[in-house]
C-alpha positions as CSV (number, residue, x, y, z in Angstrom):
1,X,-74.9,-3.5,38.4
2,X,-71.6,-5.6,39.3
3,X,-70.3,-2.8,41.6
4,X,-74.0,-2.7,43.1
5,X,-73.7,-6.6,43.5
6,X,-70.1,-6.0,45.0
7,X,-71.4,-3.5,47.6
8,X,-74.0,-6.0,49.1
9,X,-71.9,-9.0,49.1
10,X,-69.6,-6.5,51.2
11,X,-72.3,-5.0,53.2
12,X,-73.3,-9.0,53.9
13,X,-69.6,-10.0,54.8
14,X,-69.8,-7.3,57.2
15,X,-72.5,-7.9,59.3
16,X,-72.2,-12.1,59.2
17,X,-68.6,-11.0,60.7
18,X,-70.0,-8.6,63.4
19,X,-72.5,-10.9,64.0
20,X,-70.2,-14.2,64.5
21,X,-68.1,-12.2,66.8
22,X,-70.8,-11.1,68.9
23,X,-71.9,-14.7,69.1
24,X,-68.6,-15.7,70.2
25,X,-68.3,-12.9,72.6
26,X,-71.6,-13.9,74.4
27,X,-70.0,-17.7,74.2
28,X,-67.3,-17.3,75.7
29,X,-68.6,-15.2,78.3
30,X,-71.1,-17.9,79.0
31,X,-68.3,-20.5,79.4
32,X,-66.6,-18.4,82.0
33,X,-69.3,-17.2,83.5
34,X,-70.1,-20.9,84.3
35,X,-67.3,-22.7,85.2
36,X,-66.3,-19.8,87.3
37,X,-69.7,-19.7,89.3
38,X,-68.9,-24.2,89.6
39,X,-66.1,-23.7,91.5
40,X,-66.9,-21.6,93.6
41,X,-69.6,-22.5,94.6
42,X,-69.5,-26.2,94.6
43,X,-65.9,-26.5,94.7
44,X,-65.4,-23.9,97.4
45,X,-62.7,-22.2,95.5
46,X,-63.7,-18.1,97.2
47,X,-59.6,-17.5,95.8
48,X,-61.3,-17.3,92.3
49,X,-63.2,-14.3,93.4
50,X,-60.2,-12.2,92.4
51,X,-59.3,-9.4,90.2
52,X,-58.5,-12.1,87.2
53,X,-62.3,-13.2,87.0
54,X,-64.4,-10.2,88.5
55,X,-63.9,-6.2,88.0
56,X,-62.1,-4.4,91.0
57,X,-65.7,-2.6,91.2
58,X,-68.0,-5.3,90.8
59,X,-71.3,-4.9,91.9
60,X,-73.9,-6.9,93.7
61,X,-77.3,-4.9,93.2
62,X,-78.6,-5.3,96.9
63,X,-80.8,-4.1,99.5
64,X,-80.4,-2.0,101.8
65,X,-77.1,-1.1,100.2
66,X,-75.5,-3.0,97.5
67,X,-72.2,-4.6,98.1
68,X,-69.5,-3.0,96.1
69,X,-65.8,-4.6,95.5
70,X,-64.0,-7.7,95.3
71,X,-63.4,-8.0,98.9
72,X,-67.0,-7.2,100.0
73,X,-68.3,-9.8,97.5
74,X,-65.6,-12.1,98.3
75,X,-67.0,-11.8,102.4
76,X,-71.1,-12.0,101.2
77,X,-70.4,-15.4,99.1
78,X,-68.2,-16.8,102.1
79,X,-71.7,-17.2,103.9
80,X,-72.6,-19.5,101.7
81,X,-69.8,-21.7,101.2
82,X,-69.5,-21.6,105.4
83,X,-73.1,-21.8,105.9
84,X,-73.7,-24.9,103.9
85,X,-72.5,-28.6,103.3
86,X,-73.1,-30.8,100.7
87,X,-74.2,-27.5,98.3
88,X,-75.1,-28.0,95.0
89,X,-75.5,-25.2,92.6
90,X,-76.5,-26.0,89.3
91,X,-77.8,-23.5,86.3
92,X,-80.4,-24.9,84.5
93,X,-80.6,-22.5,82.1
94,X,-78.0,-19.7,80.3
95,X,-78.2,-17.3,77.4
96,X,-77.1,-13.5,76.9
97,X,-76.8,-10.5,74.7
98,X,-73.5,-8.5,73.6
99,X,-72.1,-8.6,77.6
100,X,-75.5,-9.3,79.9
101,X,-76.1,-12.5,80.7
102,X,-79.4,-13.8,82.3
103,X,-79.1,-17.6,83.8
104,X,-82.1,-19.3,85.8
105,X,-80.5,-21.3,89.1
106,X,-80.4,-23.8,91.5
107,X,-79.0,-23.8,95.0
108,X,-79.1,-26.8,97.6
109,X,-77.4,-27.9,100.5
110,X,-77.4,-28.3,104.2
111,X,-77.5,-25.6,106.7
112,X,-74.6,-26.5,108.9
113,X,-72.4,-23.6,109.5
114,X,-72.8,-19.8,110.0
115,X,-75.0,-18.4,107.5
116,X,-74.9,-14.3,108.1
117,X,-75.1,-14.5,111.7
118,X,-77.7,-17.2,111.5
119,X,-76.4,-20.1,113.4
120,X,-76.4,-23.5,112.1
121,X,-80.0,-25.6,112.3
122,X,-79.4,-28.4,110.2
123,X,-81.6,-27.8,107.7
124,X,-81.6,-29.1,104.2
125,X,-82.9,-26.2,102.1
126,X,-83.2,-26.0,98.1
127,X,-84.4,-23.0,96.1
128,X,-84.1,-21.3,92.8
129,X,-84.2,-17.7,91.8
130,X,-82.4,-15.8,88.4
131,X,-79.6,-13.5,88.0
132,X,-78.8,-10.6,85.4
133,X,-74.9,-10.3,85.3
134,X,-73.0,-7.8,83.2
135,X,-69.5,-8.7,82.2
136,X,-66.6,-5.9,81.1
137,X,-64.0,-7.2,79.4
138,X,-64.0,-10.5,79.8
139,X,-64.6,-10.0,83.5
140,X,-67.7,-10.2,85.7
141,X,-68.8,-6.2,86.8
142,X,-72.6,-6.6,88.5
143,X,-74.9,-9.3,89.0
144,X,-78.5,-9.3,90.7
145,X,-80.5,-12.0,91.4
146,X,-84.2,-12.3,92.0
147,X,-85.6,-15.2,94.4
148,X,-88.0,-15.7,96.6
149,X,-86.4,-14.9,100.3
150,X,-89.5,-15.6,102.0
151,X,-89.2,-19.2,101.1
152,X,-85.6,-19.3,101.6
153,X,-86.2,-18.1,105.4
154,X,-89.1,-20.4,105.6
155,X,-86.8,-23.6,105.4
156,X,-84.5,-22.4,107.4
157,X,-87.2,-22.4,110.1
158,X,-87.5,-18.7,110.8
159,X,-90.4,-16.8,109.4
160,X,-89.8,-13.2,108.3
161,X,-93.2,-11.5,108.5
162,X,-93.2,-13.1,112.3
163,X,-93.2,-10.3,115.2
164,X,-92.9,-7.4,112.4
165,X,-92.8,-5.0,115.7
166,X,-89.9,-6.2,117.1
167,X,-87.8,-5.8,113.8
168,X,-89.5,-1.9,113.4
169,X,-88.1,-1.6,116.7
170,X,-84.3,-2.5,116.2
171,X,-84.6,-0.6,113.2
172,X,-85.8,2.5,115.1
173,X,-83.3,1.5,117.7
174,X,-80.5,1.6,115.5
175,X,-81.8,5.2,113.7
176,X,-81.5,6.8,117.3
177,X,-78.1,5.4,117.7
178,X,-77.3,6.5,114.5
179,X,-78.6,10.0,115.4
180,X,-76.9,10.2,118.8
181,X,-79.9,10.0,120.5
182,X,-78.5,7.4,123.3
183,X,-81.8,8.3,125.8
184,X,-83.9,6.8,122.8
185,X,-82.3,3.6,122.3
186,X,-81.7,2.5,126.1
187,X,-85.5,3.3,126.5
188,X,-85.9,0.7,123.9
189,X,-84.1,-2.0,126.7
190,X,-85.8,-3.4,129.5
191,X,-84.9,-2.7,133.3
192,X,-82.9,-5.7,133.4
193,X,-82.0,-6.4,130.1
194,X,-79.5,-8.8,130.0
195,X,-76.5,-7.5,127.6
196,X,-73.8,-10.0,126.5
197,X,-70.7,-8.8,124.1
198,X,-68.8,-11.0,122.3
199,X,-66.0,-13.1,123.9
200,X,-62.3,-12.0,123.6
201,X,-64.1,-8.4,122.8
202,X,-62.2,-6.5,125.8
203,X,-65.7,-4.9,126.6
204,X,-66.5,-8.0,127.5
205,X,-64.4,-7.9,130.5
206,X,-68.1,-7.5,132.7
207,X,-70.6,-9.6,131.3
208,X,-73.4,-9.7,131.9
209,X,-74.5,-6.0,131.9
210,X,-77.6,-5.8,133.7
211,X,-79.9,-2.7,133.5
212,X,-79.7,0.4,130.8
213,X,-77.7,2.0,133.2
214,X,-74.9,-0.7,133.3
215,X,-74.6,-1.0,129.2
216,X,-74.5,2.5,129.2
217,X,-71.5,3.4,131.4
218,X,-70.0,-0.1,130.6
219,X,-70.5,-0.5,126.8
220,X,-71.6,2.8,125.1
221,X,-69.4,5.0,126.8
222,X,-66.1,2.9,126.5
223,X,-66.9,2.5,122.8
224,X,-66.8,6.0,121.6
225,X,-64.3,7.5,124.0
226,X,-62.1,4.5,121.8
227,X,-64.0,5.0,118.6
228,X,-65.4,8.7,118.6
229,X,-66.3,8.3,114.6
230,X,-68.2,5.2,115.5
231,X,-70.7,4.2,113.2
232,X,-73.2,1.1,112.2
233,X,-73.2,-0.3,108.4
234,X,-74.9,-2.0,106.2
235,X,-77.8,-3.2,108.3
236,X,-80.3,-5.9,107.5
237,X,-82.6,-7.0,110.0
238,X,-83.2,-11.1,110.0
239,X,-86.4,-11.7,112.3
240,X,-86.5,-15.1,113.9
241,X,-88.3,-17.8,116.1
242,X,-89.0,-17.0,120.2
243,X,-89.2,-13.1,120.1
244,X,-85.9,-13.0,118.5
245,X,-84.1,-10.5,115.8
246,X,-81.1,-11.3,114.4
247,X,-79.2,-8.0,112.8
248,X,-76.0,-8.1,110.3
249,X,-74.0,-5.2,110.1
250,X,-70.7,-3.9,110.4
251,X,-68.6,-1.4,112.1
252,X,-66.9,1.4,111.0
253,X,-64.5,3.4,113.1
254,X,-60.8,5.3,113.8
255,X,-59.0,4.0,116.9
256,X,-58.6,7.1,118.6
257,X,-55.4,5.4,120.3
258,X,-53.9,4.2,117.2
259,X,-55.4,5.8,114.2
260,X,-56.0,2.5,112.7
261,X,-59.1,2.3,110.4
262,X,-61.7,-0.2,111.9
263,X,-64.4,-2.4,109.3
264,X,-65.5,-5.1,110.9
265,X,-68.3,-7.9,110.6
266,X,-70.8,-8.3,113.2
267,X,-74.0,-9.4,114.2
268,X,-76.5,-8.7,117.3
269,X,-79.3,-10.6,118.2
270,X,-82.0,-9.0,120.2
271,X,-84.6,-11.3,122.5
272,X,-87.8,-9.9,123.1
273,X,-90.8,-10.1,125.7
274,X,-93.4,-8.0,125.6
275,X,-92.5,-5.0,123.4
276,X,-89.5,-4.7,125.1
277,X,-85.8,-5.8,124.8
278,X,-84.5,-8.2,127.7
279,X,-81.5,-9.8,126.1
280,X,-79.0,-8.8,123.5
281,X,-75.7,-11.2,122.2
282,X,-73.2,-9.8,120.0
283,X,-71.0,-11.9,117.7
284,X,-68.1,-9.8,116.1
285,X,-64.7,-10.1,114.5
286,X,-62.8,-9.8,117.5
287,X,-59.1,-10.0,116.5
288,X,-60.1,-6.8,114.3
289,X,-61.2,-5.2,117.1
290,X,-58.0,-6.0,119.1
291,X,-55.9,-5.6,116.3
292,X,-56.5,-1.7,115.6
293,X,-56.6,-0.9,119.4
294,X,-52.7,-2.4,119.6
295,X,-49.6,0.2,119.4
């Protein structure tokens, strides 16, 4: 009977023990998880995004391709800390299990700055959404959050579901490119499409291209004899006010001059009339682009 009685108090000790340290675990992974998340947010602190605080391969679960790396979520959290003044991100609510944490959140600010290509409009926006994060080690390794985009875009002024043809149309625009199909995607432009790349990008040496023809010879051309691996990543399509898409992305490529390895931010925005495109506007990360071309 006493050894019985022995065995259960040990059997008890045991699992109060495993259970306090789990507690603490989840504790102290809350604590980090929040202050972390404070400062950089609120704070604008992106430094903290760093291999101290988050995995080398941390994870953002998103679509149409999730964002993987410190750098890469480093860049997609830069939007906001660019895009808005006066932010205020708050968590109203926080609890977790062994390393998965679930918080409920709050986001406000103004829309002053560059916000993924969308330009500044001055805005005042708040929303809320959730977030499942897993943490390794003491470290943040995946988070994906759940909000509602529609109204997110709604405050910002542009409407999503607005001109859903002209969005399928970039997108198909973009496939063809993608495919090599160059007869497909200046058949998407109109006959004098108006075609604008980004200042202090050396194609930009005659802007305005004018005509399929002109982009063509003056723009497509140029780019792959430089960049024959050429490619468009990570594309999401942002449709906007006045017949206007907005499209994220970046480019992949080798120099062919250099051998340098080319990933660069950029974003196009396409103008509409009628079904067809008359303007395009790219906005790219120029000193990248000059940078790799240079011997």
């Amino acid at each position: 009977m006493k050894t019985t009685t022995k065995l259960l108090f040990i059997t008890a000790l045991i699992v109060l023990t495993a259970c306090n340290n789990s507690n603490k675990q989840v504790d102290d992974n809350i604590a980090k998880y929040t202050t972390l998340w404070d400062e950089i947010i609120n704070e604008g602190k992106l430094d903290l995004i760093n291999d101290t605080n988050f995995d080398p391969e941390i994870t953002l679960i998103y679509s149409p391709e999730n964002v993987v790396g410190i750098d890469a979520f480093k860049d997609y959290y830069s939007n906001f800390t660019t895009g808005f003044s006066n932010s205020e991100f708050s968590i109203v609510d926080i609890f977790g299990q062994g390393d998965k944490l679930v918080k409920h959140w709050k986001f406000k600010g103004t829309h002053s700055g560059n916000f993924f290509g969308i330009p500044a409009t001055g805005k005042s926006i708040e929303v809320e959404g959730s977030t499942i994060a897993i943490m390794k080690n003491g470290k943040i390794a995946q988070e994906q959050d759940f909000m509602d985009n529609l109204a997110f875009m709604a405050q910002l002024g542009i409407n999503p579901l607005l001109n859903a043809d002209n969005v399928a149309a970039v997108d198909a625009l973009y496939a063809n490119f993608g495919k090599g199909d160059v007869p497909a995607v200046l058949a998407a432009l109109d006959s004098k499409v108006v075609w604008n790349e980004a200042e202090g990008n050396a194609l930009a040496d005659n802007n305005p291209y004018i005509g399929p023809d002109a982009v063509l010879k003056g723009v497509f051309e140029r780019v792959l004899a430089d960049f024959p691996d050429f490619t468009l990543n990570d594309i999401a399509h942002h449709n906007m006010e006045n017949d206007q898409v907005l499209t994220t992305l970046r480019y992949k490529a080798t120099a062919k001059s250099t051998g340098k390895k080319l990933n660069a931010q950029a974003a196009h925005l396409w103008t509409f009339k009628e079904g067809k495109i008359i303007a395009f506007q790219q906005y790219v990360d120029t000193k990248q682009l000059n940078d790799v071309v240079e011997k």
